[in-house]
C-alpha positions in Angstrom: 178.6 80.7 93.9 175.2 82.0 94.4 175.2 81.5 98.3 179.2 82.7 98.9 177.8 85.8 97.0 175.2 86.1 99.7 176.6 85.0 102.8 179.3 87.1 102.5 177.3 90.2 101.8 175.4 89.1 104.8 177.8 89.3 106.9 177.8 93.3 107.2 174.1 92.6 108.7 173.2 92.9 111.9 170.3 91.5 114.0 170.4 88.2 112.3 170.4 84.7 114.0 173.8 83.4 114.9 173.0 80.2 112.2 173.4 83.2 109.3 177.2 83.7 110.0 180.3 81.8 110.2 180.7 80.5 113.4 183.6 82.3 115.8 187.1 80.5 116.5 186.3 79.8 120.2 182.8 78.2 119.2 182.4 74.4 118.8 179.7 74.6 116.4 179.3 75.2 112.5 176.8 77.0 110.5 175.5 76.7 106.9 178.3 79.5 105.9 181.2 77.3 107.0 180.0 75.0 104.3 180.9 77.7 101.4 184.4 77.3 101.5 184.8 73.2 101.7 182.0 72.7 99.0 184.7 75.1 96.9 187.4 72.3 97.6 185.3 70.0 96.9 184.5 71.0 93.0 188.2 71.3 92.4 188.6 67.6 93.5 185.5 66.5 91.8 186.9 68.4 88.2 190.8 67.1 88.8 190.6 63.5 87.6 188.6 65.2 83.9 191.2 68.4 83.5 193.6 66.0 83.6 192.5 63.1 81.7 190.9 65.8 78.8 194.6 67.4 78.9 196.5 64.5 78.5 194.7 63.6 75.9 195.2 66.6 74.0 199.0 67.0 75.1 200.6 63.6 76.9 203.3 65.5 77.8 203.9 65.1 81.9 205.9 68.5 82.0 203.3 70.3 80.8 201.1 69.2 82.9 202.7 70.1 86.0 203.8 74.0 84.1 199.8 74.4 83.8 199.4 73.3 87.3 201.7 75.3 88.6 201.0 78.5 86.5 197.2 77.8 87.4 198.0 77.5 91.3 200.4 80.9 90.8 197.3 83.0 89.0 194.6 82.0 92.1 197.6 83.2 94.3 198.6 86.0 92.9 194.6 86.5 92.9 194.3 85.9 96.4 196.9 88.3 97.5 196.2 90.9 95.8 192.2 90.5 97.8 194.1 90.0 100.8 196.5 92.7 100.7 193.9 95.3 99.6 193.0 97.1 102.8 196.3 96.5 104.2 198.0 99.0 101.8 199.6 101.6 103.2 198.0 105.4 100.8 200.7 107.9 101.8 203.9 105.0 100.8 202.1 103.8 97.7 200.7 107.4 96.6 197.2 105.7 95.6 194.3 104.7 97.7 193.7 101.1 98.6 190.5 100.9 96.8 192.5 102.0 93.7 195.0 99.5 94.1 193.4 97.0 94.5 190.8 97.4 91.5 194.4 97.9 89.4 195.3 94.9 90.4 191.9 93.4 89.8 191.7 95.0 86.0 195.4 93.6 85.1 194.1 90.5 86.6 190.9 90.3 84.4 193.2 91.6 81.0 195.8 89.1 81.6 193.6 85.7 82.1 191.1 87.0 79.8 189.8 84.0 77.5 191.1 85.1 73.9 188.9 85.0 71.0 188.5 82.2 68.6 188.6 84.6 65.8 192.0 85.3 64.4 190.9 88.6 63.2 191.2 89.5 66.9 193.9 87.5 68.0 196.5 90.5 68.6 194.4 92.6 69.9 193.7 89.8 73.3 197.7 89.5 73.2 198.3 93.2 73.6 195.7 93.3 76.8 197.5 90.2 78.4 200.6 92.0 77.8 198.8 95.3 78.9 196.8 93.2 82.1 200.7 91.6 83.3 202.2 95.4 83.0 199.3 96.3 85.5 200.1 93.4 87.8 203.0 93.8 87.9 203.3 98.0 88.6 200.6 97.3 91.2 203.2 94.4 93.3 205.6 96.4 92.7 204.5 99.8 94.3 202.6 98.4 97.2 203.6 99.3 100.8 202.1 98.9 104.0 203.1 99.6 107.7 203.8 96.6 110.1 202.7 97.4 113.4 205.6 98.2 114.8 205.8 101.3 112.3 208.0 99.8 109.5 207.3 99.3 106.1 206.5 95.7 104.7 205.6 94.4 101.4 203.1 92.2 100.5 201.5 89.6 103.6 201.2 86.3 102.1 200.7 85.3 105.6 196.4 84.6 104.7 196.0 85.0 100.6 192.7 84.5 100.8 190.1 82.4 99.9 191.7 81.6 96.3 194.9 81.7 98.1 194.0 79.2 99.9 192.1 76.9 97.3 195.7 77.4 95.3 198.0 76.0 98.2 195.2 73.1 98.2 195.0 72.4 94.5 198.8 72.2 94.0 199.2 70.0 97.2 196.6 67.4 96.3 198.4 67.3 92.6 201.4 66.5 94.0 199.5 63.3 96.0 196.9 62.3 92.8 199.6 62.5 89.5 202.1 60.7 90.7 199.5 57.9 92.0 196.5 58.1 89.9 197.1 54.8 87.9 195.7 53.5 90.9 192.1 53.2 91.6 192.3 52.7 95.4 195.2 55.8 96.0 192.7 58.9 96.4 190.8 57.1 98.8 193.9 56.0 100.7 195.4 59.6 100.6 192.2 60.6 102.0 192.4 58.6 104.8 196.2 60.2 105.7 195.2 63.5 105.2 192.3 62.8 107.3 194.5 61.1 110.2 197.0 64.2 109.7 194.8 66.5 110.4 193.2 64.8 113.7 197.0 64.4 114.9 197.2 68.0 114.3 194.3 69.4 115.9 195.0 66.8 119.2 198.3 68.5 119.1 200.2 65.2 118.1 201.7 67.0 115.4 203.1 70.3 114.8 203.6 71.0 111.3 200.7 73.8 110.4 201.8 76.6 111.2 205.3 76.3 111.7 206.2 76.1 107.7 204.7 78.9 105.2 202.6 77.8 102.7 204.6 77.4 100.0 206.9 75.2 101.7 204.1 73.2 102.9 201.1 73.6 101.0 199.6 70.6 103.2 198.9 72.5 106.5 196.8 70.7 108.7 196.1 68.2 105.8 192.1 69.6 106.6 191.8 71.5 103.2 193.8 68.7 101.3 191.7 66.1 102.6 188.2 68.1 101.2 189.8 67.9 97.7 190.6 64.4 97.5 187.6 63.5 98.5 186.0 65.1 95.8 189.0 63.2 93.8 187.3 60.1 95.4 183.5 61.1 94.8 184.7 61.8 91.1 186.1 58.2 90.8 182.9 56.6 92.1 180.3 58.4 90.0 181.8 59.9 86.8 184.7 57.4 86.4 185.5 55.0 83.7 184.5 51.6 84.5 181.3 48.9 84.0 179.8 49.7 87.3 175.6 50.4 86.7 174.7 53.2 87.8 172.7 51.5 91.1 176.0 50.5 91.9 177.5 53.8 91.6 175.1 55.7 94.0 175.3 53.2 96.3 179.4 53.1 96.8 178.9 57.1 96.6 175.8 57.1 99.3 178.3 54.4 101.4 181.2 56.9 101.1 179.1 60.0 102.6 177.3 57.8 105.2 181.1 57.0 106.4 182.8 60.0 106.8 179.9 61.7 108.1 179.7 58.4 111.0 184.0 59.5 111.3 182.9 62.9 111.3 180.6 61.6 114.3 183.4 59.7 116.2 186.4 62.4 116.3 183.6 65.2 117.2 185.2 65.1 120.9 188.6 67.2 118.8 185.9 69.8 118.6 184.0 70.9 115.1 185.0 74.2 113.3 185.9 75.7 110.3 188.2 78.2 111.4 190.2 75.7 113.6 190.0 73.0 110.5 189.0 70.5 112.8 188.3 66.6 111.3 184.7 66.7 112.0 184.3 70.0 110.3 186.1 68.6 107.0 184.5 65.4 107.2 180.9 66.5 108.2 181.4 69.2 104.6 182.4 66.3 102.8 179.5 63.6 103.5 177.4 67.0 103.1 179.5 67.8 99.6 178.4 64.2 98.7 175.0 64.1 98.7 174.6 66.9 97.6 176.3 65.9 94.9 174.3 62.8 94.1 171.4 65.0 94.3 172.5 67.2 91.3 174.1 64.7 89.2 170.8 62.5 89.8 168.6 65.6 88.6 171.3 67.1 86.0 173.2 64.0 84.8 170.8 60.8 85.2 167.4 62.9 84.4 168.3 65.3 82.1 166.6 68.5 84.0 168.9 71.5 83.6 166.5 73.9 82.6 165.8 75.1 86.0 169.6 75.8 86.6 170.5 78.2 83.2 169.8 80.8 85.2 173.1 80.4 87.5 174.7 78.9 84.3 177.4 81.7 84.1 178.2 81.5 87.6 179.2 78.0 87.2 181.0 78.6 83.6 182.5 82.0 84.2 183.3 81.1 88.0 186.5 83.1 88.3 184.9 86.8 87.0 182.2 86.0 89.4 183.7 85.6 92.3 185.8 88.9 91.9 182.7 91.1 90.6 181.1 91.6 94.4 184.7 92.6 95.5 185.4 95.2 92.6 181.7 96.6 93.4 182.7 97.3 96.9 185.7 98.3 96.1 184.3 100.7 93.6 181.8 102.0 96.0 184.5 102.8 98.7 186.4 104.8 95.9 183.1 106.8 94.9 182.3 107.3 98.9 178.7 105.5 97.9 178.1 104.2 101.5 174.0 104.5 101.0 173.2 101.2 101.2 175.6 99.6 103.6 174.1 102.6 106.0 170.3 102.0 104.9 169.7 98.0 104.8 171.6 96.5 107.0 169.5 95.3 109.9 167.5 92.2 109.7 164.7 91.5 107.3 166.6 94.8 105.3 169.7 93.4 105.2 168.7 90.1 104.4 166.7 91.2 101.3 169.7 93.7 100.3 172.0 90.7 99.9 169.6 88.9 98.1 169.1 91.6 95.7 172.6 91.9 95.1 173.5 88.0 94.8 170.9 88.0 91.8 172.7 91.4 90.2 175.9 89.9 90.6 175.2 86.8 88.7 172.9 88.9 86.1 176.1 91.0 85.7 178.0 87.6 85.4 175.4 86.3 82.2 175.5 89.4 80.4 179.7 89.9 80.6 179.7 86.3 79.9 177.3 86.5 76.9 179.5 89.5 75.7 182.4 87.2 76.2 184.3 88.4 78.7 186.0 85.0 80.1 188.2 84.5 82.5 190.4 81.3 82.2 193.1 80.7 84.3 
């Protein structure tokens, strides 16, 4: 959380080395930014197999299962547009500025997943903001306009929904792969493998699919950002699952998984290696990184116990959702109030770079003391 925060506040800075950005379309190269987005896939397919297993246990029911995943897909989407959408808004066809739109559509967003209270005593109070925070929502879909470029007027483009658009699409496709097969030890890694192979026959031009079906028809594109998750489903299995397996055995199947796919990763690198293209070597060079740097944390965290040095970022892991929306409703709020000071001031170099520093840790001191106040967001 801490380094998307950054990155993408660094990316209004100028004079920095090209390693400090995300690498460009046309480039056959990846930086340390184009990790952000896959280590984000990754966590959703590390947490899958324990949602589920903690849910079932509390409700066995299969149909409610799939209504929570599909209402939990819906809210990042419905997240992820509204992001996406907010500087496409048309001002004179929705008689509001974009900046006020979209922090509308933020705030109905925050009142409607906000976590409710254990305390009865407040109880209807949290029910009358959900109902007040899906009002919102919905006036803001309702009203907004923008103009296509052919002068028209269009609704909403779900054609990129952003970032939590995106891990959406993923999250409900790799469900529809891991429920129906999770019984079965071996099936994660084996869907692994096909959405691997998919998405090197799609980027050798083998296959056509991405691209030519919308999202929701297809939530599987290329198979690149399916493949991220159920890997994590995999790396899950190996270290945190159920079984006998000592943990020297554990690290060693989970050390032999990364060592593999980053040696794969190695071998299809002549399909070229990019994050925007979703190339195989791109997906599985983030996923032997994902790995490791997994077994470093759960090795510190899990196996020795040392979390003290983390509580800081604590919040940002436990309130995730608020977190990543507070940098967006700062800028939007700054564009509304015309404060442009520091976006002028600090953004060259050494400047910029300790700007977006500055504002990662305010974001996530913002995120402790919301959280400690108990504002939740739970989707």
């Amino acid at each position: 959380m801490m380094v998307m925060i950054f990155v993408n506040d660094l990316a209004e800075v100028h004079g920095l080395p090209w390693w400090t950005y995300h690498a460009h379309a046309q480039q056959d190269v990846m930086t340390y930014v184009d990790l952000v987005f896959p280590f984000f896939l990754f966590i959703v397919g590390m947490s899958m197999p324990l949602a589920i297993e903690r849910r079932l246990e509390h409700n066995p029911s299969q149909l409610a299962l799939w209504r929570h995943i599909g209402l939990r897909a819906l809210g990042l989407l419905v997240l992820g547009l509204i992001l996406a959408n907010g500087e496409k808004g048309d001002p004179t066809r929705m008689g509001i500025s974009q900046a006020t739109w979209t922090l509308l559509g933020l705030a109905g967003a925050i009142l409607f997943w906000l976590a409710p209270s254990r305390d009865a005593r407040f109880r209807n109070i949290y029910r009358g903001l959900r109902v007040a925070g899906l009002l919102m929502l919905v006036t803001v879909f309702a009203i907004f306009r923008r103009t296509t470029a052919a002068g028209g007027v269009a609704w909403i483009d779900g054609s990129y929904p952003e970032i939590l658009g995106l891990i959406a699409y993923t999250y409900l496709a790799v469900a529809l792969l891991y429920l129906p097969t999770r019984r079965w030890s071996w099936s994660p890694l084996a869907w692994f493998a096909v959405l691997t192979a998919l998405c090197a026959l799609e980027t050798s031009h083998v296959l056509a699919i991405a691209g030519t079906l919308p999202l929701y028809v297809w939530p599987f594109n290329s198979g690149a950002w399916a493949s991220i998750t159920m890997a994590g489903i995999v790396t899950s299995g190996i270290l945190l699952g159920r079984g006998d397996a000592t943990l020297r055995r554990r690290m060693w199947l989970a050390f032999a998984f990364a060592v593999t796919t980053l040696a794969a990763a190695w071998l299809l690198a002549p399909l070229g290696i990019s994050k925007i293209r979703a190339t195989p070597t791109w997906c599985l060079a983030s996923v032997g990184s994902s790995v490791l740097a997994f077994m470093l944390l759960y090795w510190i965290c899990d196996v020795r116990a040392k979390t003290a040095w983390a509580r800081f970022v604590e919040s940002a892991g436990g309130n995730t959702l608020l977190t990543y929306l507070l940098p967006d409703i700062y800028y939007y709020l700054a564009a509304l109030s015309g404060f442009t000071y520091l976006g002028h001031h600090y953004n060259e170099s050494g400047s910029g770079v300790m700007r977006a520093v500055v504002f990662t840790f305010a974001i996530v001191l913002i995120s402790a003391g919301l959280t400690k106040a108990r504002v939740r967001l739970q989707l």
